[in-house]
C-alpha positions in Angstrom: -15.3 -20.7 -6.6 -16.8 -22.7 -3.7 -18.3 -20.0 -1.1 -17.6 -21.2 2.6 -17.2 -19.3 5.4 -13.7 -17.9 5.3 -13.2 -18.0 1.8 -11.4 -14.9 0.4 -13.6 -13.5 -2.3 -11.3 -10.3 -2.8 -8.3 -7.8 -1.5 -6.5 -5.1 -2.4 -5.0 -2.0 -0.9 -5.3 1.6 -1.9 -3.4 4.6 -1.5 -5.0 7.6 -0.4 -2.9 10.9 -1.3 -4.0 14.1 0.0 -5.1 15.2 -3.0 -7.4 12.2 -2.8 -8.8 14.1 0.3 -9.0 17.0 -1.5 -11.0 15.5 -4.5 -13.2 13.6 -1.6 -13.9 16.8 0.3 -15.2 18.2 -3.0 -17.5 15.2 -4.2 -18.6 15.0 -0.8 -19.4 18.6 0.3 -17.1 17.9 3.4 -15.0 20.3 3.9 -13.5 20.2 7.5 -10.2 21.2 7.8 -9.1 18.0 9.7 -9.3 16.1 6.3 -6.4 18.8 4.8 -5.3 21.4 7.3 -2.3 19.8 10.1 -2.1 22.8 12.1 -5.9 22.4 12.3 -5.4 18.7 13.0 -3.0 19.0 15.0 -4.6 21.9 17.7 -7.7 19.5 18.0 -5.3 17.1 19.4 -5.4 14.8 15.9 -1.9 13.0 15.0 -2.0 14.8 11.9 -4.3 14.9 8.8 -7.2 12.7 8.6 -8.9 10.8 5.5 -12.7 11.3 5.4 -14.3 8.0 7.5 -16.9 7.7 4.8 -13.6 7.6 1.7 -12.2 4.7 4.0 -16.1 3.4 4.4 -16.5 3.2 0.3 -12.6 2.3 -0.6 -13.8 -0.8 1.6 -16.7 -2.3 0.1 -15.6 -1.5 -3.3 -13.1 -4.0 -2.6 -15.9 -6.4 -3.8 -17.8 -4.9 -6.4 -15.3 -6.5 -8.9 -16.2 -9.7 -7.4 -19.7 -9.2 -7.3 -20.0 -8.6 -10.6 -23.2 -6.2 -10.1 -22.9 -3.5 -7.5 -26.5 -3.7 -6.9 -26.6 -7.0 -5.4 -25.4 -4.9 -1.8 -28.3 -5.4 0.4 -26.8 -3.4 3.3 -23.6 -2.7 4.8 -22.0 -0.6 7.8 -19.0 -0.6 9.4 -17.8 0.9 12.6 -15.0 3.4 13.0 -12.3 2.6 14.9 -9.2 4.4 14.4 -8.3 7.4 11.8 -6.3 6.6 8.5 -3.7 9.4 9.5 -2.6 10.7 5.9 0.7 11.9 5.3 1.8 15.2 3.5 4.2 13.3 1.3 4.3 10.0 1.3 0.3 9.4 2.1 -1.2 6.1 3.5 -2.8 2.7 2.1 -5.5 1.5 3.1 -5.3 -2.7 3.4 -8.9 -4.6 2.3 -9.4 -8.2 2.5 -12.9 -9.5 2.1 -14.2 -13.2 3.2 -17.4 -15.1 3.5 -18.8 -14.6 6.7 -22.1 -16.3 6.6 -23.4 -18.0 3.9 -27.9 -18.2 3.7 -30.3 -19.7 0.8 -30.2 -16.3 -0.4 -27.6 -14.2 0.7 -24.3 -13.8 1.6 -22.2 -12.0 4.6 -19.2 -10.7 3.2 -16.7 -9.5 6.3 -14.2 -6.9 5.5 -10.8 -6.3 7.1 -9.5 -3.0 6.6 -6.3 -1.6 8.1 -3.5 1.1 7.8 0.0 0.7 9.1 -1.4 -2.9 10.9 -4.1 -1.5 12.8 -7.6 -2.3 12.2 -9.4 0.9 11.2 -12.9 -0.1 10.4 -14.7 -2.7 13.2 -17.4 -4.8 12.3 -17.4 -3.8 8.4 -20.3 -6.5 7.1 -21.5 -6.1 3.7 -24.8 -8.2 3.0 -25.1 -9.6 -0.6 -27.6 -11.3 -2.7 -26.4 -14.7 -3.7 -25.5 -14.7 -7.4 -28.5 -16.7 -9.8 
């Protein structure tokens, strides 16, 4: 695969159940009752339950792992978080990831990840740098 900026390198979309939250929560230590609780979510003014920002953070950038081949060839990565991935009791939400060449260097890569929910981008500036493969 020729690498120029714009090239799609990887997507996919996930679904995120509320027992995903639930496991997430558990792994994570993060218990806030926001991520599982709609009365709760709903009486801090939330549209109803939300998925952890750091789930959506990871679901993300292992969107390219596959790709990659080697997990640790991530140099850095962050994201910014723009809106909340509003999980439903029943039917849940998916989480959209498509991940191009941004920037292309003698030595690494700039992989830029769009991730949205329902058509709305949920994660600004997501940027994962990469070591370019040997």
């Amino acid at each position: 695969m020729t690498l120029e900026i714009g090239t799609v390198v990887a997507e996919r979309t996930v679904h995120l159940s509320r027992a995903a939250l639930v496991r997430y929560a558990g792994a994570s230590g993060d218990f806030n009752p926001i991520h599982y609780n709609d009365a709760v979510a709903e009486r801090v003014g939330l549209p109803g339950v939300l998925a952890h920002g750091m789930l959506t953070m990871g679901v993300a950038v292992e969107t390219i792992v596959e790709w990659l081949g080697d997990s640790g060839r991530i140099l850095e990565y962050g994201v910014r978080f723009t809106r909340p991935v509003v999980v439903d009791t029943d039917a849940g939400a998916d989480v959209q990831v498509v991940a191009k060449v941004g920037a292309v260097d003698d030595d690494a890569l700039r992989i830029d990840l769009t991730v949205s929910h329902e058509g709305t981008t949920v994660l600004g500036k997501a940027q994962v740098r990469v070591r370019a493969a040997s």
